[in-house]
C-alpha positions as CSV (number, residue, x, y, z in Angstrom):
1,X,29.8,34.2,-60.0
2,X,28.9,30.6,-59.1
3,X,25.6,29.2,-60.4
4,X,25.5,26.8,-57.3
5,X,25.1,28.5,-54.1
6,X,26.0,26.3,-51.1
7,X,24.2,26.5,-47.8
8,X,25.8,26.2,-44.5
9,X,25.2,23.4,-42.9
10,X,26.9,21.7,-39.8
11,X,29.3,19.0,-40.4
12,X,27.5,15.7,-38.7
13,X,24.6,16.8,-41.0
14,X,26.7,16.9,-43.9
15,X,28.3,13.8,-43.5
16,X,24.9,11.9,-42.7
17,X,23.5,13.3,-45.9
18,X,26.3,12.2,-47.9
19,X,26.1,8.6,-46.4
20,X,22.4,8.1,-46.8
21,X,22.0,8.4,-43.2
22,X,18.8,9.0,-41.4
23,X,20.2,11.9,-38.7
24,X,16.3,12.0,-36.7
25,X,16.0,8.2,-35.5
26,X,16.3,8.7,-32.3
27,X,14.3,11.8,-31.4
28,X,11.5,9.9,-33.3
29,X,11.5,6.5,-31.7
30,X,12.2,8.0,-28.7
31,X,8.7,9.9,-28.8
32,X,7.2,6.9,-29.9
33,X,8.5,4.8,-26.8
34,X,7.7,7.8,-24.6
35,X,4.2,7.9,-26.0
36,X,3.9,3.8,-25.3
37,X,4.5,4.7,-22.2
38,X,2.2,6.5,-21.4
39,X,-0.4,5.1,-22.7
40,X,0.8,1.9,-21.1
41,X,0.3,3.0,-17.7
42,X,-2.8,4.8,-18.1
43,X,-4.3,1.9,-19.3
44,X,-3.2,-0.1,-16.7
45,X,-4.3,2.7,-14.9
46,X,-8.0,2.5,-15.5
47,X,-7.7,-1.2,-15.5
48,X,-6.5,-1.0,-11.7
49,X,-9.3,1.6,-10.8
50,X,-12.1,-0.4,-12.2
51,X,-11.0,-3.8,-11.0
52,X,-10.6,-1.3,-7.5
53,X,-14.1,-0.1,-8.0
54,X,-15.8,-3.6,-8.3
55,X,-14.0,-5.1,-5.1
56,X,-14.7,-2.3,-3.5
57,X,-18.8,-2.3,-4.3
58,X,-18.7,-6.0,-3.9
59,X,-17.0,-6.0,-0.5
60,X,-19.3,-3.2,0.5
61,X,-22.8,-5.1,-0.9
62,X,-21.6,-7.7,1.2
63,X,-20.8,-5.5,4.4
64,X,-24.2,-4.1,4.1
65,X,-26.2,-7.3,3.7
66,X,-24.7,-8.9,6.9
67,X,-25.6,-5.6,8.7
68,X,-28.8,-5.6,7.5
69,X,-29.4,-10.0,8.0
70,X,-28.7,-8.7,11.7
71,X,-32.1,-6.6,11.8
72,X,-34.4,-8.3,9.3
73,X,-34.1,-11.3,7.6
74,X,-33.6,-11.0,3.4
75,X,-35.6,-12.5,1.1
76,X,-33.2,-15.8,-0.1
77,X,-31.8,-16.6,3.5
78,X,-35.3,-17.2,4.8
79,X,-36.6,-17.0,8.3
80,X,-34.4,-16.7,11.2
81,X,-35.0,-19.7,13.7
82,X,-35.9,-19.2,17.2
83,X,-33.9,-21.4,19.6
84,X,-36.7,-21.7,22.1
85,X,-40.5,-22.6,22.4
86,X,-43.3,-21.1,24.2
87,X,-45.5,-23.6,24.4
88,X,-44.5,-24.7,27.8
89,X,-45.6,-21.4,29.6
């Protein structure tokens, strides 16, 4: 009986084990790229929703201050001028 028992094995295997060959490159890079990916656009992701978020509260602030110039004056613009006197009456 042989001392050696030999497994079976499939023949690209075979011949990258015999060459030194690494046979699971691409699976693993290509996880690794995939998983860049990813992560790549969720960043950008939450990047683009915060920069989203600020114009949007800034635009608004500024929306709501000229509504509300219109019925009261604020605090740093100061009085707003009347165009006409009465002491002519």
């Amino acid at each position: 009986m042989n001392a050696k028992r030999r497994r079976c094995v499939n023949v690209p295997t075979a011949n990258a084990r015999i060459h030194g060959e690494v046979t699971n490159v691409a699976t693993s890079s290509g996880w690794g790229f995939a998983w860049a990916v990813v992560l790549g656009v969720a960043v950008i992701g939450v990047l683009g929703y915060t920069f989203y978020k600020y114009r949007v509260r800034r635009y608004m602030d500024s929306e709501i201050r000229a509504i509300m110039a219109q019925y009261m004056p604020l605090g740093n613009e100061g009085e707003i001028p009347v165009h006409g006197s009465h002491g002519d009456i």
